[in-house]
C-alpha positions as CSV (number, residue, x, y, z in Angstrom):
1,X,-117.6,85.3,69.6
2,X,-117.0,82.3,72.0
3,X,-118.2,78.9,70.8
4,X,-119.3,76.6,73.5
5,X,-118.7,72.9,73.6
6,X,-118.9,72.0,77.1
7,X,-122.8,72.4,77.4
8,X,-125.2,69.7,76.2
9,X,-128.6,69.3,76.8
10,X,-128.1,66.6,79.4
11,X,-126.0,69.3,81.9
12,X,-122.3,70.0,82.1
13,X,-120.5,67.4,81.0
14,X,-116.6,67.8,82.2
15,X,-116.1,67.6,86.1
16,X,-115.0,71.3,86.7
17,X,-117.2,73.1,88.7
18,X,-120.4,74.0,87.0
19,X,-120.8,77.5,89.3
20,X,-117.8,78.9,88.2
21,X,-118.0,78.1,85.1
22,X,-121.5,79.2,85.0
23,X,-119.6,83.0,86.2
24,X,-116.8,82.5,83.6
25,X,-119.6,82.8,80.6
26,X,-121.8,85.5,82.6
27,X,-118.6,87.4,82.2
28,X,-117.8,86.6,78.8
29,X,-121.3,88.3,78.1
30,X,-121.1,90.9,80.0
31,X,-117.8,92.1,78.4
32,X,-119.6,92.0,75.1
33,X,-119.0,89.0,74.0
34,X,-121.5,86.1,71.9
35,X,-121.6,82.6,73.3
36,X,-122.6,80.8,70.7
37,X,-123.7,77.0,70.2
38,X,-123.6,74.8,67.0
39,X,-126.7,72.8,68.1
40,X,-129.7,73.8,69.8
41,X,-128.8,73.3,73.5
42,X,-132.3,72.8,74.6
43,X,-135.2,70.4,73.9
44,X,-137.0,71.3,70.7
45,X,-139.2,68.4,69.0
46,X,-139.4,68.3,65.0
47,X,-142.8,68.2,65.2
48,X,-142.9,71.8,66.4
49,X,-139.6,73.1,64.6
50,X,-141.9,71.7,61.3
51,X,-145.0,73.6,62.2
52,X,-142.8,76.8,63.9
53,X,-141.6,76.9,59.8
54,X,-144.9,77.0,58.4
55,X,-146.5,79.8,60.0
56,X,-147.8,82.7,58.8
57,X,-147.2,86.3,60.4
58,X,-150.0,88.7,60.2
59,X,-149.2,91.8,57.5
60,X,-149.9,94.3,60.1
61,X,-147.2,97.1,60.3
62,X,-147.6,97.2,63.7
63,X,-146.1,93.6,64.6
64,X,-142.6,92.5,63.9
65,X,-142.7,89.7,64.7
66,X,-145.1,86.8,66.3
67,X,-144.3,87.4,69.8
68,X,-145.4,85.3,72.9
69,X,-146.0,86.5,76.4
70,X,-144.8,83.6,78.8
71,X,-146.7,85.1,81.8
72,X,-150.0,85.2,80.0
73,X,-149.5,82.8,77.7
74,X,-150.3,84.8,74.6
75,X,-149.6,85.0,71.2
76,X,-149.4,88.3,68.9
77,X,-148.9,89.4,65.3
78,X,-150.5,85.6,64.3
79,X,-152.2,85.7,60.8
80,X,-156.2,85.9,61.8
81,X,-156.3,83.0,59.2
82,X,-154.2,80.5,60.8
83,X,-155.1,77.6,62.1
84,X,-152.8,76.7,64.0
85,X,-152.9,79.3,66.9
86,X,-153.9,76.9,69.5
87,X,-151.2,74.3,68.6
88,X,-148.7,77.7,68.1
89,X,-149.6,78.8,71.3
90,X,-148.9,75.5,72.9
91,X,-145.2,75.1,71.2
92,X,-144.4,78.6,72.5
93,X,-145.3,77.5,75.5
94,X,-143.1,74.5,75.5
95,X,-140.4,76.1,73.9
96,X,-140.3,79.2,76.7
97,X,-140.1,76.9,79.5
98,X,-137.4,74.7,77.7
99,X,-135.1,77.6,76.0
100,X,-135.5,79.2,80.3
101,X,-134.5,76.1,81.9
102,X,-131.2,76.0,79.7
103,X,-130.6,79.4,80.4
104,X,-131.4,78.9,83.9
105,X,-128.9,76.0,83.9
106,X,-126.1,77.5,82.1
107,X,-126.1,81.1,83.5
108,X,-126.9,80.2,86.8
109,X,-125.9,83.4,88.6
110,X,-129.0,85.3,86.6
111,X,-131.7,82.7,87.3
112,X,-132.6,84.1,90.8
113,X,-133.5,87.7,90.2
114,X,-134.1,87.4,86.1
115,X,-137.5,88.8,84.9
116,X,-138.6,86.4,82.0
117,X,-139.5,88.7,79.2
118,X,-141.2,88.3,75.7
119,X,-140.3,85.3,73.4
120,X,-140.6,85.9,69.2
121,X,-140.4,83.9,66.2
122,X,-139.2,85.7,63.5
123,X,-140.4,84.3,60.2
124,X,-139.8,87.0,57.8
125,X,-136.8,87.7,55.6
126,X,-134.5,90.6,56.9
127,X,-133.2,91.8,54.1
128,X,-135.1,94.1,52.1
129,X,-137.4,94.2,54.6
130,X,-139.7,97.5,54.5
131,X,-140.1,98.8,58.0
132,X,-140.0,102.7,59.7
133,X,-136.1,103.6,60.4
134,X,-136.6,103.1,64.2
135,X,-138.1,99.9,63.9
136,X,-135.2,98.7,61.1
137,X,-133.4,95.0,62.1
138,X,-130.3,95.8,59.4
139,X,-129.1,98.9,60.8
140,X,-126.8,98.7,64.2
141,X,-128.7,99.8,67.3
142,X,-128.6,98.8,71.2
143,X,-131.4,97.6,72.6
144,X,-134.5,99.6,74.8
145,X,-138.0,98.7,75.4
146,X,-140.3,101.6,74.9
147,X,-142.8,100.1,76.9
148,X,-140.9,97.7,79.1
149,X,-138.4,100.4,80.6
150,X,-135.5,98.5,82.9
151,X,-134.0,101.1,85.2
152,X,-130.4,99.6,84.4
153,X,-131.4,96.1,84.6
154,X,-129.7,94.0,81.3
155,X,-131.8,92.7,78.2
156,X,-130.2,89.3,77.8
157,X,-132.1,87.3,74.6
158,X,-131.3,84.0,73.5
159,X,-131.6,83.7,69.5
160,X,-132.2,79.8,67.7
161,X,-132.0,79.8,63.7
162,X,-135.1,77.3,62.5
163,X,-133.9,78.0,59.0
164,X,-132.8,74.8,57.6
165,X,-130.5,75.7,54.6
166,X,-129.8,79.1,55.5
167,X,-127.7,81.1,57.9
168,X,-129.1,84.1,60.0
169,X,-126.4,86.9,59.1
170,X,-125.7,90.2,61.8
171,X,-123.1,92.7,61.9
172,X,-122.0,93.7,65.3
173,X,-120.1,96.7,66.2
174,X,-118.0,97.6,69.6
175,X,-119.5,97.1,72.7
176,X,-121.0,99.9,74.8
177,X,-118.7,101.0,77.4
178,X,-116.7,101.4,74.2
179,X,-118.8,103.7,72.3
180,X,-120.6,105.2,74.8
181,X,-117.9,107.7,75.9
182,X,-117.4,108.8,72.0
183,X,-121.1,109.2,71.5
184,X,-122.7,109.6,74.7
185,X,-122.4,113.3,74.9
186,X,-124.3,114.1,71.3
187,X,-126.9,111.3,72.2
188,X,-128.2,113.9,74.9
189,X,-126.5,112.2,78.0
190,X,-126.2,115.7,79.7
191,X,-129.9,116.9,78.8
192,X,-130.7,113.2,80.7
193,X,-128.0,113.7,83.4
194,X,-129.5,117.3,84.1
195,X,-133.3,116.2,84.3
196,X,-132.0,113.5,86.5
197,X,-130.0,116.3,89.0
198,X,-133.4,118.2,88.7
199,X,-135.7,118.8,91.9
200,X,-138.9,118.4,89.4
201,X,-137.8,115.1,88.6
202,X,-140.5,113.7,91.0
203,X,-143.5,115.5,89.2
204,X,-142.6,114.5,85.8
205,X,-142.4,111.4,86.8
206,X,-146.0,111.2,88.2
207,X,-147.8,110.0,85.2
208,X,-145.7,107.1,84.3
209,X,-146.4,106.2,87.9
210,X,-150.4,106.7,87.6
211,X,-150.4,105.1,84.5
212,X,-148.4,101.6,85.7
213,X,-150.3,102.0,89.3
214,X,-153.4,101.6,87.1
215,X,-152.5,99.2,84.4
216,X,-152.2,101.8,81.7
217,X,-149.4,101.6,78.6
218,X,-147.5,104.5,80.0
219,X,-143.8,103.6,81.1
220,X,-142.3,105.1,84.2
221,X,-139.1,105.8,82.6
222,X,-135.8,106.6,84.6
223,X,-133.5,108.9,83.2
224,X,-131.5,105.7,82.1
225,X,-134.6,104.1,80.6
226,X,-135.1,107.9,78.2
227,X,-131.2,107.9,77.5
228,X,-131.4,104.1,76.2
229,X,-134.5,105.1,74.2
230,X,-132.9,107.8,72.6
231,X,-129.5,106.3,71.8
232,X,-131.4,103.1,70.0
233,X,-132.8,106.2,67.8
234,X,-129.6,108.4,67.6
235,X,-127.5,104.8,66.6
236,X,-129.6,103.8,63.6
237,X,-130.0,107.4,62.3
238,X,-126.2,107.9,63.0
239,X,-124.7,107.5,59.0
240,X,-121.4,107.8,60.2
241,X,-121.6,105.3,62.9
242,X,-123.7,103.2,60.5
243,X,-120.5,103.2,58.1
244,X,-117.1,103.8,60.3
245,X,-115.1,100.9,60.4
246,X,-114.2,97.8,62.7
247,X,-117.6,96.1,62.4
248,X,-117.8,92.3,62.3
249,X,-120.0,89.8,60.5
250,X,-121.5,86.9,61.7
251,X,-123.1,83.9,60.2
252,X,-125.5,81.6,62.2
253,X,-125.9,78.4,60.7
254,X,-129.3,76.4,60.8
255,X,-129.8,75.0,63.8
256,X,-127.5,77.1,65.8
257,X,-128.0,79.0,69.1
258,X,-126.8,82.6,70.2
259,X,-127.0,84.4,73.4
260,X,-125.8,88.3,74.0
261,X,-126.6,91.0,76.0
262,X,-128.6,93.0,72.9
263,X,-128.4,95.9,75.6
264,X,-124.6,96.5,75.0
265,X,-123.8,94.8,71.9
266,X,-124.6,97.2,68.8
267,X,-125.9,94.5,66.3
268,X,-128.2,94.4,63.0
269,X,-129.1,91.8,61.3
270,X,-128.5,91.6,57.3
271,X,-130.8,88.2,56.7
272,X,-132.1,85.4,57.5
273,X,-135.8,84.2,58.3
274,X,-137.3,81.4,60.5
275,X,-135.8,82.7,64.3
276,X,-136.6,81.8,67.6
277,X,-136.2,84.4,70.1
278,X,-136.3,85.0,74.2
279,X,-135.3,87.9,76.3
280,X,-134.6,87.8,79.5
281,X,-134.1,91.2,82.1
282,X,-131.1,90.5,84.3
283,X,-131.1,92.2,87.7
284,X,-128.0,94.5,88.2
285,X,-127.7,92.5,92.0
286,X,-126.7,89.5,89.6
287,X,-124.1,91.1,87.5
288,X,-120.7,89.4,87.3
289,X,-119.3,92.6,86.6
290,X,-121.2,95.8,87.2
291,X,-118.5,98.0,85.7
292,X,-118.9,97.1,82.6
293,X,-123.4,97.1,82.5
294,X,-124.6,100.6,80.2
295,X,-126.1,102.2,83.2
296,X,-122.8,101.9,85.3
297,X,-120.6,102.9,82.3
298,X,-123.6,106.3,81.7
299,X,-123.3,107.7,85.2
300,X,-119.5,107.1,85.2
301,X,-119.6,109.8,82.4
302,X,-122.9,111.8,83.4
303,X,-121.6,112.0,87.0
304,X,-124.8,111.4,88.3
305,X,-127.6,108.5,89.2
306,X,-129.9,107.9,86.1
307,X,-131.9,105.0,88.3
308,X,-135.7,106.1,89.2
């Protein structure tokens, strides 16, 4: 984890060059690494930290979290009761085009191509928490989207613990282009590398393109997209992986800020409560270093292209 001191709210404030240094921590991401702040490098008024700790999630087993769509400007998983879904909608709002600008500002080479993505507040305890094993927090996965597939573009997420008295604890194992060529192969990468190579690939692919030509909820998935799917399945039910060795623990205090790329980095989360969350998808064109994204790493070992 790399702790980052040289960032306030107000901009850079040593005179190096804030490009390069911009590049320096793209790089630190992208070789698996957490950049993490002890403050909350964005703006964020009490008012709506005290109201963003009050809210009630709805019990439905369907939503996670309260998530927040920044191009509709929409809220989900709210508690039908709540009164507050105006004023909720609002702070989400606020808090997506603050947490973006930061990001924008710090990680400069990804602001031109990014894709801004769902935010979340995550108000329920993690530990203990009763969910289906593929939609688990405490066990170590990668991240995919089943309904948002990326075709080898990055999920980048920026995590803020609300919580004031307690920390937000994960476990993180060893970064993809590490465990990918151990577990790769009895994930199903060759079953994925061989559809890819197939000349029927075009026809199977026809109803993920009907459906998003028409609006519909079915994904167009690449080869990548299906591997990434299936290895964010394979990782969780995986006992051995679950319990080998060489795993680190990480607490985030209250008030802290994290950013990873959630694509590459296996992590779970053991507790906490009270989280703000926003992903970002980072175009491949905007890569510091390519090598090391899961796509380049797959086709490395699958010899082949797994882009649509």
């Amino acid at each position: 984890m790399v702790e980052v001191t040289d960032y306030t709210a107000a901009g850079w404030t040593v005179p190096a060059n804030p490009d390069e240094r911009s590049r320096g921590y793209c790089a630190r991401l992208e070789e698996g690494q957490i950049l993490f702040f002890a403050g909350i490098p964005y703006e964020l008024p009490a008012a709506d930290r005290d109201l963003l700790i009050g809210v009630r999630q709805t019990s439905a087993a369907y939503h996670k979290n309260i998530s927040y769509r920044p191009r509709e400007d929409r809220i989900h998983g709210l508690d039908r009761a709540s009164a507050d879904a105006d004023r909720l909608r609002a702070i989400m709002n606020a808090y997506s085009r603050n947490v973006t600008a930061f990001a924008a500002d710090f990680l400069r080479p990804y602001a031109p191509g990014w894709k801004l993505d769902f935010a979340s507040f995550r108000s329920i305890e993690e530990r203990g928490r009763d969910l289906p094993l593929k939609q688990r927090n405490d066990l170590l996965h990668t991240d995919a989207f089943p309904t948002r597939p990326t075709n080898g573009n990055r999920i980048l997420r920026v995590f803020t613990n609300l919580n004031p008295s307690e920390p937000r604890v994960w476990l993180t194992g060893e970064p993809f282009d590490v465990i990918a060529p151990r577990l790769a192969s009895d994930a199903g990468l060759a079953d994925h590398a061989a559809k890819a190579r197939s000349s029927l690939r075009p026809i199977s692919r026809l109803p993920g393109r009907v459906g998003s030509a028409l609006g519909l909820p079915v994904p167009d998935r690449s080869p990548y997209d299906s591997f990434m799917l299936g290895f964010h399945d394979y990782l969780k039910a995986n006992r051995a992986f679950q319990e080998a060795p060489g795993k680190s623990r990480w607490e985030f205090p209250p008030n802290s800020t994290w950013i990873v790329f959630t694509d590459s980095v296996p992590h779970a989360v053991l507790s906490g409560r009270l989280a703000l969350e926003h992903t970002y998808i980072i175009s491949e064109e905007d890569l510091v270093l390519p090598e090391k994204s899961p796509r380049h790493v797959l086709e490395k070992l699958a010899g082949t292209s797994l882009r649509n």
